[in-house]
C-alpha positions as CSV (number, residue, x, y, z in Angstrom):
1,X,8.2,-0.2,-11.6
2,X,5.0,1.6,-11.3
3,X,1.7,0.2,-10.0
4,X,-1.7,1.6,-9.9
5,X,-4.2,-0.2,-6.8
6,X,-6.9,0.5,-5.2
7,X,-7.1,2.9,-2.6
8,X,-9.8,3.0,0.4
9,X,-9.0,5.5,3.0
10,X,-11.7,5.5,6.3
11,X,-11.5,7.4,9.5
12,X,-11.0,5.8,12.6
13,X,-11.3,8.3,15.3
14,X,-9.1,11.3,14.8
15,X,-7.0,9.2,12.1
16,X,-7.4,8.7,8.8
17,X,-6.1,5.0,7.3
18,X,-5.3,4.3,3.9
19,X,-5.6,0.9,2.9
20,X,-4.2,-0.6,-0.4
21,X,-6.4,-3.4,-1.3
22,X,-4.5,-5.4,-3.9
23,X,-1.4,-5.9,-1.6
24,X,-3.1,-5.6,2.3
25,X,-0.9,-3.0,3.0
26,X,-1.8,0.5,5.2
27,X,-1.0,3.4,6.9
28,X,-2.3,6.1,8.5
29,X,-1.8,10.2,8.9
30,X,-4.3,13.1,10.3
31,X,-5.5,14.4,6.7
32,X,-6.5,12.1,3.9
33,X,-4.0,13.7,1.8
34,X,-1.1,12.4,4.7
35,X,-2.7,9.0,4.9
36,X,-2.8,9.0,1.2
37,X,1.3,10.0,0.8
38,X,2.1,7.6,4.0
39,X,0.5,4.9,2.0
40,X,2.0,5.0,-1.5
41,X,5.6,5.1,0.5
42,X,5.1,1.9,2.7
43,X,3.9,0.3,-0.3
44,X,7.2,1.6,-1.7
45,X,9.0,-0.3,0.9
46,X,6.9,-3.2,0.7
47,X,7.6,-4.0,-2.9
48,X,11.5,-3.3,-2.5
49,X,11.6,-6.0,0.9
50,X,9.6,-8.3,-1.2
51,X,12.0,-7.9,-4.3
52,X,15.0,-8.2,-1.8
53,X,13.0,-11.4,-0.6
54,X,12.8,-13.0,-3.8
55,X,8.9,-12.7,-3.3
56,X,8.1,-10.1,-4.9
57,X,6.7,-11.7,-8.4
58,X,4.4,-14.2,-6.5
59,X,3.4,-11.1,-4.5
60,X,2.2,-9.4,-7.2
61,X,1.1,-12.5,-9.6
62,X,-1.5,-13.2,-6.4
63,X,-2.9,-9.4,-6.4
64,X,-3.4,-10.1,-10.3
65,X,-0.6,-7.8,-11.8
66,X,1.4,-10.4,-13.0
């Protein structure tokens, strides 16, 4: 499955944190690039715990992609 969200990625510090809107998930890294790639892979691993879950289609009906 393949989702497209919205991205906002701010500097706190020395860091750089990517936030996915849609789902509340982030992550961080020292470039925005880093941040960027460290986000799209927890959100990976969000959606596959949620689909092991058995939550994973309220999950996304809720940040409208269902």
């Amino acid at each position: 499955m393949e989702i497209q969200f919205t991205t906002r990625i701010f500097k706190e510090g020395r860091t750089f944190v990517a936030h996915a809107l849609e789902l509340d998930v982030s992550s961080c890294g020292g470039t925005k690039d880093r941040a960027r790639r460290n986000l799209k892979e927890a959100v990976r691993l969000f959606l596959e715990e949620a689909e092991k879950m058995g939550t994973l289609e309220q999950i996304l009906e809720e940040a409208g992609f269902a």
